[in-house]
C-alpha positions as CSV (number, residue, x, y, z in Angstrom):
1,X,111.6,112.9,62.2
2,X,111.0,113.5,66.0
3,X,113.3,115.2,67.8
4,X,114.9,113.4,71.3
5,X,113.3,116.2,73.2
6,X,109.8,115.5,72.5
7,X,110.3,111.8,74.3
8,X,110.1,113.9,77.1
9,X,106.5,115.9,76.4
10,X,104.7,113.4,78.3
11,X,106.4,113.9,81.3
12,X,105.3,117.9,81.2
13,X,101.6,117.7,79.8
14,X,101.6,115.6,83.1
15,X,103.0,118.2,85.2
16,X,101.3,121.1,83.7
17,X,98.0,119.5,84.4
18,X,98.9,119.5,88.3
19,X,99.9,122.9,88.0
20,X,103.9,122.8,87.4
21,X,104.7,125.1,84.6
22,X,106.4,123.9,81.6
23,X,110.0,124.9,80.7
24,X,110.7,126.9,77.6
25,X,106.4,127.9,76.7
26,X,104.8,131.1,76.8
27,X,102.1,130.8,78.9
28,X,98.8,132.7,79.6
29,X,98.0,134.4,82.5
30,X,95.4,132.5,83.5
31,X,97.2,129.1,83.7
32,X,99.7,131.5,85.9
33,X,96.9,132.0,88.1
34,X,95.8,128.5,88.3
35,X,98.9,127.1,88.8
36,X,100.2,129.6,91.5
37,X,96.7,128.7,93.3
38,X,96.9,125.2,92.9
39,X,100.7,124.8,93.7
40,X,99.9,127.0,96.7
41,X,96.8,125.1,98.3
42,X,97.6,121.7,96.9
43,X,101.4,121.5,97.7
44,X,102.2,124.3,100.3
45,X,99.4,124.6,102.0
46,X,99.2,120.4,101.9
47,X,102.8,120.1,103.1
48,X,102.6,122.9,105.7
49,X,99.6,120.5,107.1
50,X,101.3,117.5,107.1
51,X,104.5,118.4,109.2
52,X,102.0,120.1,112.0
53,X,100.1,116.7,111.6
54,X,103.4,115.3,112.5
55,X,103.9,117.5,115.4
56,X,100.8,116.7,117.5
57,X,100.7,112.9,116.4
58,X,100.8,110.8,119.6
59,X,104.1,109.5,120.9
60,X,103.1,106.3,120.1
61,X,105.1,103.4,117.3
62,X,102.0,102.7,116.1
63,X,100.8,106.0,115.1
64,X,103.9,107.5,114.3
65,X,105.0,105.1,111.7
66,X,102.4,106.0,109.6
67,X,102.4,109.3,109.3
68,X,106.2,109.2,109.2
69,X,105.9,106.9,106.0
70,X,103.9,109.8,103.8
71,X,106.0,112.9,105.1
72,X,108.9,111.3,103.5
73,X,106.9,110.4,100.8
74,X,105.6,114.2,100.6
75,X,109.4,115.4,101.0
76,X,110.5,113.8,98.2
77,X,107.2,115.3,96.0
78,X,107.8,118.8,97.3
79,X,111.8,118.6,96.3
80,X,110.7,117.3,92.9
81,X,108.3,119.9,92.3
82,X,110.8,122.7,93.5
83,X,113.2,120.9,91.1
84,X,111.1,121.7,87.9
85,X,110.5,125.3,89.4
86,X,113.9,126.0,89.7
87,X,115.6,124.6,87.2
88,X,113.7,125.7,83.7
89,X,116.0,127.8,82.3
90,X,118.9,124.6,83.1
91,X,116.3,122.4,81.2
92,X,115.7,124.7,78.3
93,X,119.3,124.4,77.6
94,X,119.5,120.4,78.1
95,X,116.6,120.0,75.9
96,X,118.1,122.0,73.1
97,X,121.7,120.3,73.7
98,X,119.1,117.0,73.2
99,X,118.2,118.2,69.4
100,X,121.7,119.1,68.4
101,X,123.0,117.2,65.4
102,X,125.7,115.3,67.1
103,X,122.8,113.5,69.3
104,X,120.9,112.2,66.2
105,X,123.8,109.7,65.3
106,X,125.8,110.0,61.9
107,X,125.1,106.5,60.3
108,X,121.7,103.9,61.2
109,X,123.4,102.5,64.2
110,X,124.1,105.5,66.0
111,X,120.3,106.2,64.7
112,X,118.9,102.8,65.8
113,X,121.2,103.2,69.1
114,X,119.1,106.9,69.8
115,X,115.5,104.7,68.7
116,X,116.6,102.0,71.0
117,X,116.5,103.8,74.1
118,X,113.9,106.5,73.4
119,X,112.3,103.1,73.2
120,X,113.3,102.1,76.6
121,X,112.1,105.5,78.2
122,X,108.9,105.0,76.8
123,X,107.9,101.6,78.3
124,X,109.8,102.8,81.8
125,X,107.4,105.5,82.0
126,X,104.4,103.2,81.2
127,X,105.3,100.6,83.5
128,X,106.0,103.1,86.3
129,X,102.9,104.5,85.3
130,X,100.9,101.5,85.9
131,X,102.5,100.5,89.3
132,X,101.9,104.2,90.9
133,X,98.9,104.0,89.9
134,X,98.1,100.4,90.9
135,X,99.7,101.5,94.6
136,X,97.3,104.8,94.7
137,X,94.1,102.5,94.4
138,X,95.0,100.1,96.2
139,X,95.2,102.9,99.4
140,X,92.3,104.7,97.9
141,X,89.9,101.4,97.9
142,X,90.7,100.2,100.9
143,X,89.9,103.1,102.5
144,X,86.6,103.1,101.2
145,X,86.4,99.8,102.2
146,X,86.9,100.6,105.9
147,X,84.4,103.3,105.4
148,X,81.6,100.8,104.2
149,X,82.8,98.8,107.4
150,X,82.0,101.8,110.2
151,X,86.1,102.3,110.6
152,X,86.0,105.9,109.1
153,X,89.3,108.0,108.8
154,X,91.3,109.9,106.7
155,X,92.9,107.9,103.9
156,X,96.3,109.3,104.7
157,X,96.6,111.4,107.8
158,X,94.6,111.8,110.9
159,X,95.0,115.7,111.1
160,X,95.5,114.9,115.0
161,X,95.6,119.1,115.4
162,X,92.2,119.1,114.7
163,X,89.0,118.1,116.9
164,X,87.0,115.1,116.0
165,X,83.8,117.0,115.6
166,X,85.5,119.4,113.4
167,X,86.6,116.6,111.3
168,X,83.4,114.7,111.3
169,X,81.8,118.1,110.2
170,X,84.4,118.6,107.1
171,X,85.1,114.8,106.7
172,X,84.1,114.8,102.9
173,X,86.2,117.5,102.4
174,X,89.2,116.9,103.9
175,X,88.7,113.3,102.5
176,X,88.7,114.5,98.9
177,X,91.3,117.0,99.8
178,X,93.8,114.1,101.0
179,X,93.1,111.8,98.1
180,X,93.3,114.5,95.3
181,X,96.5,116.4,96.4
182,X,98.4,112.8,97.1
183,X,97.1,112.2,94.0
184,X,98.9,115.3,91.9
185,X,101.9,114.5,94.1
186,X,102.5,110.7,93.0
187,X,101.9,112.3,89.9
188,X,105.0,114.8,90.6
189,X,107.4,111.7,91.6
190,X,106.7,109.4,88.9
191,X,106.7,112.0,86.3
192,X,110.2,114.0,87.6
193,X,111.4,110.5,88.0
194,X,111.1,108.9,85.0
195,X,112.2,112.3,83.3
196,X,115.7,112.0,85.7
197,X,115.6,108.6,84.4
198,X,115.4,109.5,80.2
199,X,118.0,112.2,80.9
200,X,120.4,109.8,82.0
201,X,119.5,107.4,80.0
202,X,120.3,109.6,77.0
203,X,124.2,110.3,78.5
204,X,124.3,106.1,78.2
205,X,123.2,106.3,74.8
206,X,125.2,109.3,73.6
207,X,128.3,107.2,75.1
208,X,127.2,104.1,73.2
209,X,127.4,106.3,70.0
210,X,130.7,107.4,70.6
211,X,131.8,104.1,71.3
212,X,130.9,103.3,68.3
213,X,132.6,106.3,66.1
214,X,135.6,105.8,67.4
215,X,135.7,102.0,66.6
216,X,134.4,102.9,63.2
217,X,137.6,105.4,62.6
218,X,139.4,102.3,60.1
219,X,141.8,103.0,57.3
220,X,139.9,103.6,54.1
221,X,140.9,105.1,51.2
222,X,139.6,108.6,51.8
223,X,142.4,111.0,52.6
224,X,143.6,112.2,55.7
225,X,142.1,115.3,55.9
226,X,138.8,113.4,55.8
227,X,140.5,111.5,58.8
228,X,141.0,114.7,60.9
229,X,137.3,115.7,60.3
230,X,136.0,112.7,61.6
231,X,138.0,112.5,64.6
232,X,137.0,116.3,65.2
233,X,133.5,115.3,65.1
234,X,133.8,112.6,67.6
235,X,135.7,115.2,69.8
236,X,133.3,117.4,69.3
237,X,130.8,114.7,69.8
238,X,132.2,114.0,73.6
239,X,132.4,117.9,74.4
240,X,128.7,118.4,73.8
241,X,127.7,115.2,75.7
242,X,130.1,116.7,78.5
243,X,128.0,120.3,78.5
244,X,124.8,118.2,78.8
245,X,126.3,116.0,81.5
246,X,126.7,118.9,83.4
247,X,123.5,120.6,83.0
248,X,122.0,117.4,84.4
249,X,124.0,116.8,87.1
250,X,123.3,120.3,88.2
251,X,119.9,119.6,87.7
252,X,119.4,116.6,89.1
253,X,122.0,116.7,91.8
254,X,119.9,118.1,94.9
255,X,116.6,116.0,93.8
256,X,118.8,112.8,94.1
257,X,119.9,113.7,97.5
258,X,116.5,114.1,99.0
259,X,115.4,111.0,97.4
260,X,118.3,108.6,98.2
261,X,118.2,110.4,101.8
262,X,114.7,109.6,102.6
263,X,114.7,106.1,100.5
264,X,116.0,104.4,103.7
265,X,113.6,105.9,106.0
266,X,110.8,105.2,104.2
267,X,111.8,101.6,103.3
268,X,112.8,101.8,107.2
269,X,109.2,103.0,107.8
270,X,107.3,100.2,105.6
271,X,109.2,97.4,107.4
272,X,108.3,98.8,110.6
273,X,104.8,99.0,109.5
274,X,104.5,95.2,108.7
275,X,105.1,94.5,112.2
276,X,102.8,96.1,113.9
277,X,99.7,94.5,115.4
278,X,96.8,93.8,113.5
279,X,93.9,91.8,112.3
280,X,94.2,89.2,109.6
281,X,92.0,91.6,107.3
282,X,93.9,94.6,108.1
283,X,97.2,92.9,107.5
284,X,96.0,91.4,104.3
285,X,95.3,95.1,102.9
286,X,98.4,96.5,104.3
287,X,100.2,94.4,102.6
288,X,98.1,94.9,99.0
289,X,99.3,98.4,99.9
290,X,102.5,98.3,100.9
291,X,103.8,95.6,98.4
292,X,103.5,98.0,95.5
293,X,104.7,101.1,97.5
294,X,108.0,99.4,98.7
295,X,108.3,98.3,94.8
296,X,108.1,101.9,93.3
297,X,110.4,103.4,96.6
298,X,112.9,100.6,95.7
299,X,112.7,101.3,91.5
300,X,113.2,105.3,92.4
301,X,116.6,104.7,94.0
302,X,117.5,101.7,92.0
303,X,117.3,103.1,88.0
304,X,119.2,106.0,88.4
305,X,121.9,103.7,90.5
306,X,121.9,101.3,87.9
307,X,122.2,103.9,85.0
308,X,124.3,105.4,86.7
309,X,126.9,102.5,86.9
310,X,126.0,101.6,82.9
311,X,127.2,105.0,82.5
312,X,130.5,105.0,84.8
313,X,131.4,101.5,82.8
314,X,130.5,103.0,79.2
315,X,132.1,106.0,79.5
316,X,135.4,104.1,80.6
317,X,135.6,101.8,77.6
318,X,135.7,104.9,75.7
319,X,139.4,104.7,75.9
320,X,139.4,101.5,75.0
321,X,137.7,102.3,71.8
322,X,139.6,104.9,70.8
323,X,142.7,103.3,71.2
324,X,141.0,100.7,68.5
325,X,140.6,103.2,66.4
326,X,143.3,102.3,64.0
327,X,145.8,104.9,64.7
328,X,149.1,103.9,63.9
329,X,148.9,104.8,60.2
330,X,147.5,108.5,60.9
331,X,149.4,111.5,61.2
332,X,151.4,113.4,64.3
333,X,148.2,115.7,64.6
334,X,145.7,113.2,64.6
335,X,147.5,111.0,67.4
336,X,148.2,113.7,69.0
337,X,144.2,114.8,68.9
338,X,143.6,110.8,70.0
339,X,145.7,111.4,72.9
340,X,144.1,114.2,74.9
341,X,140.9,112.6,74.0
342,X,141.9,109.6,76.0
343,X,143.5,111.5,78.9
344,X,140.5,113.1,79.6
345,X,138.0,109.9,79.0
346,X,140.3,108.3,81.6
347,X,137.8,110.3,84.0
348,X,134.4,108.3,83.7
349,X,131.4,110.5,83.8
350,X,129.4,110.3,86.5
351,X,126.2,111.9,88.4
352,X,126.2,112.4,91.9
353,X,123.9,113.3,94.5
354,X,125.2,117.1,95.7
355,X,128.5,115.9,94.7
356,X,128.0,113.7,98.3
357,X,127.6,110.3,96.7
358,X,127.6,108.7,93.4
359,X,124.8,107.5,91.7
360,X,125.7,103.7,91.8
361,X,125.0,100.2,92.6
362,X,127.1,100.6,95.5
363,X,125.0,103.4,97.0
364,X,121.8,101.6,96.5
365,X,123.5,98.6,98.2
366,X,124.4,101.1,100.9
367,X,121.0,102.6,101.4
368,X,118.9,99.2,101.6
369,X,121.8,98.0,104.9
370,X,120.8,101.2,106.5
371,X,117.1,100.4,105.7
372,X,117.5,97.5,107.5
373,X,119.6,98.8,110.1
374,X,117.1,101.2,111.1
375,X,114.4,98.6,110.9
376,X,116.4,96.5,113.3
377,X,116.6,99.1,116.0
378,X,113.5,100.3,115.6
379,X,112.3,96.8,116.1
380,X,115.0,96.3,119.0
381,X,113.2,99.5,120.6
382,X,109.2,97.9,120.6
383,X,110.5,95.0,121.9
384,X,112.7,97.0,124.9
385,X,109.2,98.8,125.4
386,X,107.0,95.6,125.7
């Protein structure tokens, strides 16, 4: 039988294509090399580019908007990529906390309750899968597009701090050079995302299961003894899934605050962006483009709100199903066991986003008003300037 953790190898075959090495394996020198080298030139080197881009853009709406949109795009890359980097040894642990007996489930339902969701990870990561990579073309071709048409550029940022001839001299480069590293960055978001996503979604799951022990904790004819071992299971049961809780709130925590921070800028950003003058071809294939981006900038901010509020909810019907658990006829140790349990589970678990926010519905509701806030008074600000 598989174990949870390999759900996840997907995710980090992805990443240690692009370079991002993978937690827990020994690894040869030579994938050191290339990985240090293509981190460095590809990320780095690419991000170092963009925010001096940024500097010498024009101060003009127009211009500014888009190259605004991809540096918060290219923030939230960079902090996921940093995220893996830093946090392997933090991931070793939650991966092996992942194969530990209690997480398997004791009967089939905890068992089908684990094959459920694995299940669910699995076609989230295919379908986010298919919508980066529908947004990515879409940019990609209609780039080429305007190339065929005698409108040649860059397909994501003008490099205003260089000359024109030196970019007409090095266009093909710098062209391939755009395209590719985007490429291994979208790669780095939807990959770290969906892996933030299966990591939570397994805390839902885990609290699903010991939902479902506790209920199951009827008067049989076993003995009491039998009793106490159960219940000491479950309890043990919640203490692990409160170690791995942890781990992933501390890994996840700073990732989640860059990427709900910049969320409302660059849904801020896209807005602004539909607005600005244009032909009726140009807008057409702006909004090709920007249709699917807005979708996966929405869905990065909105999973791990909704999880998170499955998981806040879950976790406080855990008291609730303790309390069914049938303890009247049990003895003074095993109510008194029961007890703490349900002190503590009167604390939901929760994730959080540097311990600033919670990850919840109410925080995505939050961001998308100051989305549109800032969209108003950016719009309030072209029209004071016309």
């Amino acid at each position: 039988m598989a174990t949870i953790s390999e759900s996840f190898n997907i995710n980090f075959i992805c990443l240690r294509i692009f370079g991002v090495i993978w937690p827990g394996k020994n690894l040869s020198i030579y994938f050191k090399f290339y990985s240090g080298f293509y981190i460095f030139t590809t990320l780095i080197v690419y991000y170092v580019l963009l925010i001096l881009n940024l500097f010498y853009t024009p101060r003009n709406i127009e211009l500014l908007i888009r190259e605004i949109l991809f540096c918060f795009a290219e923030t939230s890359a960079v902090s996921k990529a940093v995220m893996i980097f830093l946090n392997q040894k933090p991931l070793v642990r939650a991966f092996h906390i992942l194969d530990c007996e209690h997480f398997k489930g004791e009967d089939d339902r905890s068992r089908k309750i684990v094959s459920q969701y694995i299940a669910k990870y699995k076609t989230y990561w295919k379908f986010v899968a298919v919508l980066s990579h529908m947004s990515y073309l879409c940019k990609i071709f209609i780039q080429i597009g305007y190339c065929f048409y005698g409108q040649v550029e860059l397909p994501f940022y003008n490099y205003y701090f260089l000359q024109k001839e030196t970019i007409d001299r090095y266009f093909v480069f710098l062209w391939l050079y755009q395209a590719c590293g985007i490429y291994g960055h979208m790669l780095y978001n939807m990959n770290v995302n969906t892996l933030i996503a299966g990591l939570f979604l397994i805390v839902v799951a885990q609290v699903e299961i010991l939902d479902h022990e506790f209920r199951s904790l009827k008067v049989d004819n076993s003995s009491e003894e039998v009793q106490v071992i159960k219940l000491n299971k479950c309890l043990r049961h919640y203490e692990i899934l409160l170690q791995y809780s942890n781990e992933v709130q501390d890994i996840t925590s700073v990732t989640m605050f860059v990427q709900f921070t910049v969320a409302s800028g660059s849904i801020c950003a896209i807005l602004c962006s539909l607005l600005l003058p244009k032909t009726f071809g140009e807008l057409m294939s702006l909004l090709l483009f920007m249709s699917t981006y807005a979708f996966v900038v929405i869905l990065e901010i909105f999973i791990p709100s909704y999880l998170g509020t499955q998981l806040r909810h879950k976790s406080q019907k855990l008291v609730n199903a303790a309390y069914c658990s049938e303890w009247i006829a049990r003895s003074e140790s095993f109510k008194r066991s029961l007890k703490l349990f349900m002190l503590r589970a009167n604390i939901p678990i929760h994730f959080s986003g540097c311990g600033l926010f919670p990850l919840t519905l109410d925080t995505f509701t939050s961001i998308m008003k100051s989305a549109y806030s800032f969209f108003t008074l950016v719009r309030n600000f072209q029209n004071h300037e016309k």
